[in-house]
VMD Tcl script that builds the backbone (N, CA, C; Angstrom):
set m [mol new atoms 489]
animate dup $m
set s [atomselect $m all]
$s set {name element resname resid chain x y z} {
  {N N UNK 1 A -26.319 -40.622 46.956}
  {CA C UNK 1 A -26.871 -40.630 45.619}
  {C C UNK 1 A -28.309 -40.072 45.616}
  {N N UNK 2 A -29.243 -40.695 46.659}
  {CA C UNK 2 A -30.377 -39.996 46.821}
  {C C UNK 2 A -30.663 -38.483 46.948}
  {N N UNK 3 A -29.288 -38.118 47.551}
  {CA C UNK 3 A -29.614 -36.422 47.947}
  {C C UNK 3 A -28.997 -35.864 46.660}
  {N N UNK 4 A -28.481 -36.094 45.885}
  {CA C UNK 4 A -28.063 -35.859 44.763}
  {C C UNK 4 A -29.362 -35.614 43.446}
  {N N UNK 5 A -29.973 -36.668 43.785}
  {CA C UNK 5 A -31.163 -36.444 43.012}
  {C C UNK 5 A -32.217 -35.464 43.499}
  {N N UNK 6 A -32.400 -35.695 44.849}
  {CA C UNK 6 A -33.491 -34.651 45.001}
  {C C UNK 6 A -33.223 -33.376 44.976}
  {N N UNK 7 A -31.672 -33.498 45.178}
  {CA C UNK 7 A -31.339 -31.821 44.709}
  {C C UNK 7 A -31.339 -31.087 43.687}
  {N N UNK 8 A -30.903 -32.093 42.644}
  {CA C UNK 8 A -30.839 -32.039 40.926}
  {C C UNK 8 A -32.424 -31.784 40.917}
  {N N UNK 9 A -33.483 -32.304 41.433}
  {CA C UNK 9 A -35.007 -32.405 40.911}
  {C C UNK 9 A -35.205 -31.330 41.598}
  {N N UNK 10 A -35.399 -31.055 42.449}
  {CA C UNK 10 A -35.362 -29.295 43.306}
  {C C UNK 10 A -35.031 -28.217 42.768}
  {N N UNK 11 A -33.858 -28.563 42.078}
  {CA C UNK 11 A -33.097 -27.342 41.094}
  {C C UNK 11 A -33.587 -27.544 39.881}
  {N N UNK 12 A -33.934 -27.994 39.163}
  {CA C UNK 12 A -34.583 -28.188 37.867}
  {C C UNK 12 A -35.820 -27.726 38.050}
  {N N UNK 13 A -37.266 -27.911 39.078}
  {CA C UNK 13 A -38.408 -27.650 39.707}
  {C C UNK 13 A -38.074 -26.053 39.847}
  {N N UNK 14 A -37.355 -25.247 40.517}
  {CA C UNK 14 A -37.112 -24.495 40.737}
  {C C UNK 14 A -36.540 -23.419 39.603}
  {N N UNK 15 A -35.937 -24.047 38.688}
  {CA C UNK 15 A -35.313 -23.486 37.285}
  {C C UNK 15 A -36.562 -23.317 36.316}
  {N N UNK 16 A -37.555 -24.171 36.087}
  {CA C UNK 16 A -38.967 -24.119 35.236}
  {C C UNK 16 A -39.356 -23.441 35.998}
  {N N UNK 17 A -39.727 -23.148 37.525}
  {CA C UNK 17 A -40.761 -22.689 37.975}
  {C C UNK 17 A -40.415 -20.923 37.666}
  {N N UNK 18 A -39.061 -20.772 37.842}
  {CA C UNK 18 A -38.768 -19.067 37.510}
  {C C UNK 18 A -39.381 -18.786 35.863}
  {N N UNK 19 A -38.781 -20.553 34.978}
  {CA C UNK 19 A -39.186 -19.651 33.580}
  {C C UNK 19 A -40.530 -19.350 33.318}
  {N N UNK 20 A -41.197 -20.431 33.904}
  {CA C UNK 20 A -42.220 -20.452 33.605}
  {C C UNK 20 A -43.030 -18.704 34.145}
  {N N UNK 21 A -42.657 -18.502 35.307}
  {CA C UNK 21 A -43.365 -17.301 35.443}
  {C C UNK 21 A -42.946 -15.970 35.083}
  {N N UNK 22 A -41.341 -16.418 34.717}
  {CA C UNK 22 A -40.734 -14.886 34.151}
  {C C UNK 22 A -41.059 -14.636 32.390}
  {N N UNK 23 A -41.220 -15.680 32.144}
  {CA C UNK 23 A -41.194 -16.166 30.545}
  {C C UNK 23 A -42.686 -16.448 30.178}
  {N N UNK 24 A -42.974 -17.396 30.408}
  {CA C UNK 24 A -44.277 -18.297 29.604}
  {C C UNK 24 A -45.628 -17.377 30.187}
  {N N UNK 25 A -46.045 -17.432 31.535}
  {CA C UNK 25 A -46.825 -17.057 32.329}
  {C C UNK 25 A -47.420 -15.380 31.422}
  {N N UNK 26 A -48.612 -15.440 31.009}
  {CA C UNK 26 A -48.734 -14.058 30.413}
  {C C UNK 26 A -49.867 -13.218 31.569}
  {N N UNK 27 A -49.630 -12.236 31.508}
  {CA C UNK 27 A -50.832 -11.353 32.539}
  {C C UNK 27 A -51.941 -10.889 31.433}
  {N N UNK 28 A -52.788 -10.404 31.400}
  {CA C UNK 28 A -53.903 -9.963 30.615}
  {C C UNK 28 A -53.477 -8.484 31.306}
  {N N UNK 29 A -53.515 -7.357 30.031}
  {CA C UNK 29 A -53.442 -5.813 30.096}
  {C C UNK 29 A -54.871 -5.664 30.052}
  {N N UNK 30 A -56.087 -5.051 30.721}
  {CA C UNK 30 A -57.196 -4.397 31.039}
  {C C UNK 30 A -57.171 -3.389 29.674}
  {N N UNK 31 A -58.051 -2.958 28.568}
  {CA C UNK 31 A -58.733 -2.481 28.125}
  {C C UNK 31 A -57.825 -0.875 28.379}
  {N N UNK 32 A -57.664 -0.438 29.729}
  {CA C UNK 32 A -57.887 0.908 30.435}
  {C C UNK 32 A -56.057 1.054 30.631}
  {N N UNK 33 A -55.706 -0.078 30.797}
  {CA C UNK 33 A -54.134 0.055 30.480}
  {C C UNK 33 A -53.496 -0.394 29.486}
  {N N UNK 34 A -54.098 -0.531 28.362}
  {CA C UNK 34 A -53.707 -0.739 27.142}
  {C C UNK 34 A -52.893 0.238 26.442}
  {N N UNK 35 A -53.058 1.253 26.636}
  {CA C UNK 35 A -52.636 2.484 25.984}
  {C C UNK 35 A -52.926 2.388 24.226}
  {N N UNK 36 A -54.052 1.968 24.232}
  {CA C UNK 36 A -54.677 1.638 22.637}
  {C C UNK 36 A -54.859 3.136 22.006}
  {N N UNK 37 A -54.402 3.234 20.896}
  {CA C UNK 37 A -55.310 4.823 20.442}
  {C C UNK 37 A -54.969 4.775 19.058}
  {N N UNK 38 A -55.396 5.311 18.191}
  {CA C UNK 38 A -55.872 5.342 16.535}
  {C C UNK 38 A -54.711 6.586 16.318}
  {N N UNK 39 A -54.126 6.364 15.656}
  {CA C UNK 39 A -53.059 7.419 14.968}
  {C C UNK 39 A -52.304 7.250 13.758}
  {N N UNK 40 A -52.658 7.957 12.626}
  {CA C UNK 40 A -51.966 7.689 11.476}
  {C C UNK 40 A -52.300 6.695 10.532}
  {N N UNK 41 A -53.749 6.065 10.829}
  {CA C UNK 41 A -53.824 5.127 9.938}
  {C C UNK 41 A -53.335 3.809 10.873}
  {N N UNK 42 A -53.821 3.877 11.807}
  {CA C UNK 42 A -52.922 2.203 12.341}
  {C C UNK 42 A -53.638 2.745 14.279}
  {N N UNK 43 A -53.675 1.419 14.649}
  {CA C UNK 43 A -54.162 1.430 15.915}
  {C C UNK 43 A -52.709 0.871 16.806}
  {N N UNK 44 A -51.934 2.151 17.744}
  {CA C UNK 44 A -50.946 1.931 18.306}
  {C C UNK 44 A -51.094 1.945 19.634}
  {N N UNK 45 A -50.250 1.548 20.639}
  {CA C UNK 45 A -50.113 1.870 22.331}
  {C C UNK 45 A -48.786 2.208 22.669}
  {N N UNK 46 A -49.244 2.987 23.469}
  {CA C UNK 46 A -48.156 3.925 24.105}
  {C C UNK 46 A -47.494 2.980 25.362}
  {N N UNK 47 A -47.427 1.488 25.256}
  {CA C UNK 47 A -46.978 0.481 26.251}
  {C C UNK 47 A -45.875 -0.114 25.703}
  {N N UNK 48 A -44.900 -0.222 26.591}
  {CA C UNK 48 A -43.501 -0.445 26.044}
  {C C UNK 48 A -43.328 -2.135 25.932}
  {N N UNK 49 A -44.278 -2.987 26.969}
  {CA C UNK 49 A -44.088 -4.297 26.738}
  {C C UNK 49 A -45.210 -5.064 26.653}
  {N N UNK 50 A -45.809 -6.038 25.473}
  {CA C UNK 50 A -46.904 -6.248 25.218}
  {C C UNK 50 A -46.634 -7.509 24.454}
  {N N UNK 51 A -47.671 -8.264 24.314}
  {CA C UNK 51 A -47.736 -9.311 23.058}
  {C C UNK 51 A -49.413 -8.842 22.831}
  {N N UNK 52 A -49.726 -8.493 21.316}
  {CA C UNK 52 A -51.104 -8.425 21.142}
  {C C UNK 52 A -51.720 -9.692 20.243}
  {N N UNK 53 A -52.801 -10.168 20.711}
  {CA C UNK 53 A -53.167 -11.779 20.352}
  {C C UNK 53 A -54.450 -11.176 19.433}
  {N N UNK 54 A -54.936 -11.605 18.124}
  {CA C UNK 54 A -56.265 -11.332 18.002}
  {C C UNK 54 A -56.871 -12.426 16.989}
  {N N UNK 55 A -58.584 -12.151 16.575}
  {CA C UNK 55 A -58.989 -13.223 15.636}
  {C C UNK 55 A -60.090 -12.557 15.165}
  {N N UNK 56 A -59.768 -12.621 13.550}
  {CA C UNK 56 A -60.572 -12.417 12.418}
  {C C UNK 56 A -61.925 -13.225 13.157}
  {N N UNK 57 A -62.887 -12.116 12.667}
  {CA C UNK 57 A -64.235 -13.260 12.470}
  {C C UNK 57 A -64.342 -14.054 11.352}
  {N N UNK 58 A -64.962 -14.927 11.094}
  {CA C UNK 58 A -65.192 -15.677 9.735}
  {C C UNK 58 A -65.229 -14.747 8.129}
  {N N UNK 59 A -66.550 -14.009 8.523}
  {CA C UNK 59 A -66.454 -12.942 7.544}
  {C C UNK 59 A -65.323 -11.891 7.157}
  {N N UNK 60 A -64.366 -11.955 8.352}
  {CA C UNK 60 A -63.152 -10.685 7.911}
  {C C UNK 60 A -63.674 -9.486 8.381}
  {N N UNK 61 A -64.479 -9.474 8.803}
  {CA C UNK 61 A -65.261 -7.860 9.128}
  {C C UNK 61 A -64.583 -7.220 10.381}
  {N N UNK 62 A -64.447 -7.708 11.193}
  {CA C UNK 62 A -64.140 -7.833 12.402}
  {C C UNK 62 A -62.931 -8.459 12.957}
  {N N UNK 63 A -62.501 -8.193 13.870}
  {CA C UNK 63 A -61.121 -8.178 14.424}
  {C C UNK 63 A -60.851 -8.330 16.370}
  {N N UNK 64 A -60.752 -9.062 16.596}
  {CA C UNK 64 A -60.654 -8.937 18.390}
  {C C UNK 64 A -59.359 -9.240 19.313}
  {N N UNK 65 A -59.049 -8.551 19.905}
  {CA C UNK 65 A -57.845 -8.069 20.093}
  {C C UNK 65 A -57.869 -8.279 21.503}
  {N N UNK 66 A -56.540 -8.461 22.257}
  {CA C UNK 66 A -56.234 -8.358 23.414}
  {C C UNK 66 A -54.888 -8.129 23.595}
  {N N UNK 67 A -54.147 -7.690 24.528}
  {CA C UNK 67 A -52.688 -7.703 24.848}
  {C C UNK 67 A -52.756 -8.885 26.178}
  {N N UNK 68 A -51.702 -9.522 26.338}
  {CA C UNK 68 A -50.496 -9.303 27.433}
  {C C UNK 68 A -49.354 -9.388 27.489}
  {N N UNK 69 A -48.725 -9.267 28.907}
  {CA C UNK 69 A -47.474 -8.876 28.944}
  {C C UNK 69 A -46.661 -10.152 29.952}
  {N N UNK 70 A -45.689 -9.976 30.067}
  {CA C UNK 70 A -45.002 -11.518 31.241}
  {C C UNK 70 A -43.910 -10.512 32.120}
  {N N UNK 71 A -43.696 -11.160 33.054}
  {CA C UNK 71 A -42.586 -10.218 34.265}
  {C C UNK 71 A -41.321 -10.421 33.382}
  {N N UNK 72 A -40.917 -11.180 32.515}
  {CA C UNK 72 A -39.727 -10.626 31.622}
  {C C UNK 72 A -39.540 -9.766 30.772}
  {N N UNK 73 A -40.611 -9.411 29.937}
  {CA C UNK 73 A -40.990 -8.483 29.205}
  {C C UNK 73 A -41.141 -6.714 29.608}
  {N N UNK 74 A -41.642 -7.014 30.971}
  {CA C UNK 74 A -41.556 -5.687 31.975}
  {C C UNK 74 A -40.308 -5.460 32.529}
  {N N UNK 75 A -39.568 -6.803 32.893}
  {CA C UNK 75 A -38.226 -6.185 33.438}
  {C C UNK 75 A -37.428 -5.698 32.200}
  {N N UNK 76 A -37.268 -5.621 30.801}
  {CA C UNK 76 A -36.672 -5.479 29.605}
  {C C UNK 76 A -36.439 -3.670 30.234}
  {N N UNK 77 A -35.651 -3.031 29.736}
  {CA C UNK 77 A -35.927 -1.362 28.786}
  {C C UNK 77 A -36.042 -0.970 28.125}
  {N N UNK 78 A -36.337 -2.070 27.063}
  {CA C UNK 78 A -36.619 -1.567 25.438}
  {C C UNK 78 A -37.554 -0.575 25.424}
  {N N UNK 79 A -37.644 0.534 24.748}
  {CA C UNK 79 A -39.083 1.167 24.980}
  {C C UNK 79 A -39.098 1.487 23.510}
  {N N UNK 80 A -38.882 0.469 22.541}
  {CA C UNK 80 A -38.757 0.595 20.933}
  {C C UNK 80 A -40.693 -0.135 20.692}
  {N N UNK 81 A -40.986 -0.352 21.521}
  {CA C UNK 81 A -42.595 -1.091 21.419}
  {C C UNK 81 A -43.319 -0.236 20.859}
  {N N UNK 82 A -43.170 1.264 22.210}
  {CA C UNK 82 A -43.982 2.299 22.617}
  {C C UNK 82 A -44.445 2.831 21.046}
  {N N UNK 83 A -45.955 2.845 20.661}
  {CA C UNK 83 A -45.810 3.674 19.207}
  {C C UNK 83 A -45.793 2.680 17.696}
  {N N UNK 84 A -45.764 1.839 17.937}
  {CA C UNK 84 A -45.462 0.792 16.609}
  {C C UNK 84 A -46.977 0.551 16.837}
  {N N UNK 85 A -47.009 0.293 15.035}
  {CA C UNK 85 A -48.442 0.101 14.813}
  {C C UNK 85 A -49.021 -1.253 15.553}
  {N N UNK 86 A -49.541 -1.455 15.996}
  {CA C UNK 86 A -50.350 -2.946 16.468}
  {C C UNK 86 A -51.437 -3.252 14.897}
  {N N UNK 87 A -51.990 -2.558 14.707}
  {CA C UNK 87 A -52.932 -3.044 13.302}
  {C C UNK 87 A -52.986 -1.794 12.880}
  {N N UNK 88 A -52.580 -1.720 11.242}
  {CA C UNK 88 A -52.454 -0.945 10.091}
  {C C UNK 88 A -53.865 -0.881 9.695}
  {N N UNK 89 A -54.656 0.546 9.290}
  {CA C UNK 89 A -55.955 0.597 8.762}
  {C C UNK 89 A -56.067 1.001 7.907}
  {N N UNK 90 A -55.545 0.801 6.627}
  {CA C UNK 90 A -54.802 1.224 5.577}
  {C C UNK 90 A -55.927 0.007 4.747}
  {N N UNK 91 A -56.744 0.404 3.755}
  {CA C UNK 91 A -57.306 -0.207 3.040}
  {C C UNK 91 A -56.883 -1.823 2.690}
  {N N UNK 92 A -56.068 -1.463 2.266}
  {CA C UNK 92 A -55.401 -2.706 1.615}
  {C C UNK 92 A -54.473 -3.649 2.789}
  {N N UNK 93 A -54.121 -2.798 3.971}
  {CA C UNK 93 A -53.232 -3.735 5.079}
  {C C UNK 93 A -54.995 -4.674 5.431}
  {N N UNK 94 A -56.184 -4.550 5.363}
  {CA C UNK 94 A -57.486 -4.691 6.293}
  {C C UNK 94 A -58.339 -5.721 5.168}
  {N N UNK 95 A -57.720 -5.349 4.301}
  {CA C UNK 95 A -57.621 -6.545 2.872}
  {C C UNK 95 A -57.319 -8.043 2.640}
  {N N UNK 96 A -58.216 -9.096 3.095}
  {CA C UNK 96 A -57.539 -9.931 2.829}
  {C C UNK 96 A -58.501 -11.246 1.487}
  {N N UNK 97 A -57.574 -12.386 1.299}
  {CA C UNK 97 A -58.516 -12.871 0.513}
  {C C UNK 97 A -58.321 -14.717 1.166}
  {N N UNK 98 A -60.053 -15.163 0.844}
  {CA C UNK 98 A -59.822 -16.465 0.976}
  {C C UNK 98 A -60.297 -17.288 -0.036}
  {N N UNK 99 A -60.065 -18.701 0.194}
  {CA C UNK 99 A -60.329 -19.435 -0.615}
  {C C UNK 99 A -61.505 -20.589 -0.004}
  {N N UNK 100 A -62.669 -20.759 -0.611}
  {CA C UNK 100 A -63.796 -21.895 -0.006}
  {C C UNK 100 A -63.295 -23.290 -0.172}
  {N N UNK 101 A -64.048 -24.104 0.114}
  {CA C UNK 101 A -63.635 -25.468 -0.181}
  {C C UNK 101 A -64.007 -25.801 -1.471}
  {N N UNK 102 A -65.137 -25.064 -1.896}
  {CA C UNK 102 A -64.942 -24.941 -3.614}
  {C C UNK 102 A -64.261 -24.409 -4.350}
  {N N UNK 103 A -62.971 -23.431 -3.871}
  {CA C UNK 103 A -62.601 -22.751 -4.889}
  {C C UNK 103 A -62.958 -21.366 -5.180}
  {N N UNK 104 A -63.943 -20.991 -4.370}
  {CA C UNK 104 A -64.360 -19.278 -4.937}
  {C C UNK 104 A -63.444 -18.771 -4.162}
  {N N UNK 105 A -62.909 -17.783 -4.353}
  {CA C UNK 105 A -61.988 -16.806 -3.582}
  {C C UNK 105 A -62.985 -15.160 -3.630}
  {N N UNK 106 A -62.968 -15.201 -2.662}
  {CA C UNK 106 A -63.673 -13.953 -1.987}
  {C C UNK 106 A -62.722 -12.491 -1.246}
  {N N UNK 107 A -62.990 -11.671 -1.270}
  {CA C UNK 107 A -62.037 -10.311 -0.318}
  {C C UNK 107 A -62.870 -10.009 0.623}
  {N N UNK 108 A -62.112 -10.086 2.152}
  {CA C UNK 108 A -62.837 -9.801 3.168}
  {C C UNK 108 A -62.168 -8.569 3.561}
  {N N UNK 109 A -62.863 -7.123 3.832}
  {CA C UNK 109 A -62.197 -5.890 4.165}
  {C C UNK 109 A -62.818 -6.154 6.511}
  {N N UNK 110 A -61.385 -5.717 6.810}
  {CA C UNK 110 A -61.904 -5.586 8.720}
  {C C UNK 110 A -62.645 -4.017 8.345}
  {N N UNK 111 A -63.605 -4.096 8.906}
  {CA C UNK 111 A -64.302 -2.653 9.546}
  {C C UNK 111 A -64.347 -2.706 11.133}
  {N N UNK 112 A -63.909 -3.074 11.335}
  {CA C UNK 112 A -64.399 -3.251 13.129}
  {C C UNK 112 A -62.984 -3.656 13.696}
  {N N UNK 113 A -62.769 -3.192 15.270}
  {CA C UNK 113 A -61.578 -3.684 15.509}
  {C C UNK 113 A -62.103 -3.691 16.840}
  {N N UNK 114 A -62.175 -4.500 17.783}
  {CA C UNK 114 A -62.770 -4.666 19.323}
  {C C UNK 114 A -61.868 -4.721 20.322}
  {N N UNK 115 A -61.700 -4.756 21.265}
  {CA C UNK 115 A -60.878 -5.145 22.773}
  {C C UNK 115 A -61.420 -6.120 23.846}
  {N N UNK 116 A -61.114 -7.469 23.426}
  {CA C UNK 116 A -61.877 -8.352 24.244}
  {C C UNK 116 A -61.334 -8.310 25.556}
  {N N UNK 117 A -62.591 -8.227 26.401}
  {CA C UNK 117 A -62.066 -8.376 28.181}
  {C C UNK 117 A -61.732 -9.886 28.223}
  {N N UNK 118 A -60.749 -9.595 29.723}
  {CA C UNK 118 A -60.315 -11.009 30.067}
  {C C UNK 118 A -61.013 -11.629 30.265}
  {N N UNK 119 A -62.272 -12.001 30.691}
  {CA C UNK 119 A -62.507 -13.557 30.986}
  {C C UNK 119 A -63.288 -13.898 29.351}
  {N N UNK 120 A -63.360 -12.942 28.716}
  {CA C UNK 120 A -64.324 -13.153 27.144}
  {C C UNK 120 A -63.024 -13.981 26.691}
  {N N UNK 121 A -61.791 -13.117 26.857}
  {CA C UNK 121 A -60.701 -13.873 26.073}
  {C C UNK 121 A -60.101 -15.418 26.377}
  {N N UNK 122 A -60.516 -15.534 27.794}
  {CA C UNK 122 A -59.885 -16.838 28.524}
  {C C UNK 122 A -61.345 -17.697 27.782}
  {N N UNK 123 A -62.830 -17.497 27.375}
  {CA C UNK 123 A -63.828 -18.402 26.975}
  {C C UNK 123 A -63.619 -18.643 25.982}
  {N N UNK 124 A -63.639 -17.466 25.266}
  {CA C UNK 124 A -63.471 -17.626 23.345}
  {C C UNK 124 A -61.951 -17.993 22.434}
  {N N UNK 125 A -61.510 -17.103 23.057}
  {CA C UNK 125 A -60.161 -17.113 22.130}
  {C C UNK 125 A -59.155 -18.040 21.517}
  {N N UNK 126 A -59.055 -18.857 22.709}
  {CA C UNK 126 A -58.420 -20.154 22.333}
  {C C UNK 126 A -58.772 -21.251 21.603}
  {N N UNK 127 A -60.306 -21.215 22.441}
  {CA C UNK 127 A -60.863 -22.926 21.773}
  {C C UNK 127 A -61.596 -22.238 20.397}
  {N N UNK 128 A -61.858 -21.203 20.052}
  {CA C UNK 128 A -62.929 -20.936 18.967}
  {C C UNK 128 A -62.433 -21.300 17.281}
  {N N UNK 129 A -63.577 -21.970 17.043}
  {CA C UNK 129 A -62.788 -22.819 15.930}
  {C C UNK 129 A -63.355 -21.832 14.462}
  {N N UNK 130 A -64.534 -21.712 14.881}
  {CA C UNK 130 A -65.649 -20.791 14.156}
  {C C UNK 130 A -66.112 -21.752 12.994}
  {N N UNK 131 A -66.299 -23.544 13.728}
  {CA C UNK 131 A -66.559 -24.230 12.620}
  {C C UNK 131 A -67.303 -24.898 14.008}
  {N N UNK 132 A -68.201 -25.801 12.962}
  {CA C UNK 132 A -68.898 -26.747 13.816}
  {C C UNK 132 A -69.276 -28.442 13.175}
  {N N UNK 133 A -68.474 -28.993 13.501}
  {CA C UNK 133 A -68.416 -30.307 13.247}
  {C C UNK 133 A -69.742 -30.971 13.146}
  {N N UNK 134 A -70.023 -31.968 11.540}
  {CA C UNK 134 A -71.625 -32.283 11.896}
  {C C UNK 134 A -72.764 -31.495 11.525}
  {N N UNK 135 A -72.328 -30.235 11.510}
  {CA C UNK 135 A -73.769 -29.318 11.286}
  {C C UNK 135 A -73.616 -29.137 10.152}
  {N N UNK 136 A -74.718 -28.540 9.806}
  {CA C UNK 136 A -75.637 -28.011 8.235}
  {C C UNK 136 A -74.602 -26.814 8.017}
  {N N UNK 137 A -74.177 -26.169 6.455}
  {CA C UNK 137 A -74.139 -25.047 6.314}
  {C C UNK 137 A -74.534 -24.041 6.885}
  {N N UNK 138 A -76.007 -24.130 7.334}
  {CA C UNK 138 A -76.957 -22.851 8.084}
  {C C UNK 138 A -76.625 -22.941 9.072}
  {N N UNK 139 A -76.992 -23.862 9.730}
  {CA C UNK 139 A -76.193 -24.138 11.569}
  {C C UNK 139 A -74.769 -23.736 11.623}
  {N N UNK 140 A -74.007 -23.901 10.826}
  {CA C UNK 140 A -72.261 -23.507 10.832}
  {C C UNK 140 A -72.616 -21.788 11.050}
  {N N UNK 141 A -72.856 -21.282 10.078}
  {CA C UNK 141 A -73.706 -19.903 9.894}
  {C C UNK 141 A -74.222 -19.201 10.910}
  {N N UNK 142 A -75.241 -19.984 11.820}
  {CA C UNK 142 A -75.740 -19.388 12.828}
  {C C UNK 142 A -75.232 -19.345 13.807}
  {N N UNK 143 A -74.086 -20.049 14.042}
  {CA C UNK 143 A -73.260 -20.298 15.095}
  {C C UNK 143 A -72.231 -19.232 15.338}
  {N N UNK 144 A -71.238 -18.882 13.814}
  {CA C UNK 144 A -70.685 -18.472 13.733}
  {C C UNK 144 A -71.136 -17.024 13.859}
  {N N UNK 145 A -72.405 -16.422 13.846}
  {CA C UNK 145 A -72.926 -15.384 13.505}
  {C C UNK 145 A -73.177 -15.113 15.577}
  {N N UNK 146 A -73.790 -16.318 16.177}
  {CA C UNK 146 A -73.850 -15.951 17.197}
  {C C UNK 146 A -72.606 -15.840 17.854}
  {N N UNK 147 A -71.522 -16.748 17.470}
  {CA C UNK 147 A -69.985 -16.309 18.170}
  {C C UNK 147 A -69.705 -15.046 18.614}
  {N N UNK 148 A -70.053 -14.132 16.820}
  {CA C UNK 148 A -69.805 -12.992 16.722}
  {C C UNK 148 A -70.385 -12.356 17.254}
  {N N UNK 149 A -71.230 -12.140 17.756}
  {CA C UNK 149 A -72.415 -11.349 18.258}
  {C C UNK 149 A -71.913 -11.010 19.994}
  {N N UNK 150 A -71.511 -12.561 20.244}
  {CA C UNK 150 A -71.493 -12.344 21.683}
  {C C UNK 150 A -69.989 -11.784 22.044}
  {N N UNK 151 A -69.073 -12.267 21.199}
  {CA C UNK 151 A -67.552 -11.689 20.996}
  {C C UNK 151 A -68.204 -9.606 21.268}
  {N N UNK 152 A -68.200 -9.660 20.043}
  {CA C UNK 152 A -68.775 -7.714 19.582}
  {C C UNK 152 A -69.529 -7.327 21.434}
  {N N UNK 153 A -70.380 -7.563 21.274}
  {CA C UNK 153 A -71.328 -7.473 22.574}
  {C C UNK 153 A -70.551 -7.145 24.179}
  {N N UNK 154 A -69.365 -8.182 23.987}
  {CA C UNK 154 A -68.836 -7.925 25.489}
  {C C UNK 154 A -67.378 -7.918 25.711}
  {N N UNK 155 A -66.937 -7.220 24.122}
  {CA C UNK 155 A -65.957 -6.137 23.760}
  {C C UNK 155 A -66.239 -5.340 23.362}
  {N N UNK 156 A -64.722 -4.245 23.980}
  {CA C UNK 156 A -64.637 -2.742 23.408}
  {C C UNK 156 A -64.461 -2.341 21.904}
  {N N UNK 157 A -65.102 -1.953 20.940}
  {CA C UNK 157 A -64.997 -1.450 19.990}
  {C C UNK 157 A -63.755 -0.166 20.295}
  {N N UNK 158 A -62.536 -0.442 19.309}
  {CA C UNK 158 A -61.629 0.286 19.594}
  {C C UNK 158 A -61.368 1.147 18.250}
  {N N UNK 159 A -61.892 0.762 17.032}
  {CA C UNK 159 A -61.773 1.509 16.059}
  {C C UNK 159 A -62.991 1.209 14.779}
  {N N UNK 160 A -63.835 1.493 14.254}
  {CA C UNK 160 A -64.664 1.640 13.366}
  {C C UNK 160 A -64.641 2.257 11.796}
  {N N UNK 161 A -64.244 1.149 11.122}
  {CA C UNK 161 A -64.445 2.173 9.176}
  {C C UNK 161 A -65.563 3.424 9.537}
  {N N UNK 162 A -66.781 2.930 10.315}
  {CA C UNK 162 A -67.671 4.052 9.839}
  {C C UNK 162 A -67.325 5.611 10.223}
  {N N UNK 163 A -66.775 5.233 11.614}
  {CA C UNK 163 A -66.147 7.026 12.289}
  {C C UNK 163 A -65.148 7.284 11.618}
}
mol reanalyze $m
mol bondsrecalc $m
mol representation Tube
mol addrep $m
């Protein structure tokens, strides 16, 4: 009965441990193998297997972006990825609207679209709330302003309204 179990727990250990790394486990794509490039109104890659993750700044101005990919996704042959827009720059796709806790509804247009490096993305990306519990309006503000700053700063700018 005992070897029964540890075999069952061995094989189960062994069954997560494949999904986990064929499936769940994501790699970070480098900036330089992204195959990122501006075409048609929309920022596409010429990479056949990808998940692209990104986050509005507060203001909407801005946009930060990363890919990765998992060893299941690479073993696939789909190559229907290759070429599909990742983000539309189409006035109105870059258009969005919110609502305050008062009620004003505002339109935030993206002008900026960045490529955060991996370890920026493993600091910021997840935990960033772009709120700060406790603080003043201004302090929320300055925080959020320095988020941005350091986000922009030590990412690639990959597409610009102004060019």
């Amino acid at each position: 009965m005992i070897t029964i179990l540890v075999t069952a727990a061995c094989i189960a250990a062994l069954g997560f441990g494949l999904f986990y790394g064929l499936v769940v486990h994501e790699k970070y794509i480098p900036y330089e193998e992204s195959g990122l490039y501006v075409s048609e109104e929309a920022i596409r890659t010429d990479r056949d297997y990808y998940k692209s993750t990104g986050l509005y700044s507060p203001d909407g101005e801005e946009f930060f972006l990363y890919m990765t990919t998992t060893a299941y996704t690479q073993m696939r042959n789909d190559t229907s990825m290759a070429g599909v827009p990742i983000i539309s720059l189409d006035t109105a796709a870059r258009t969005s609207t919110i609502e305050d806790d008062n009620g004003t509804v505002t339109e935030q247009v993206c002008k900026e679209v960045y490529y955060v490096p991996e370890k920026t993305a493993k600091q910021y990306m997840h935990t960033m709330k772009w709120t700060n519990e406790g603080a003043t309006d201004e302090e929320i503000q300055k925080n959020r302003d320095k988020e941005v700053e350091e986000l922009k700063s030590a990412s690639i700018l990959v597409w610009s309204e102004s060019e």
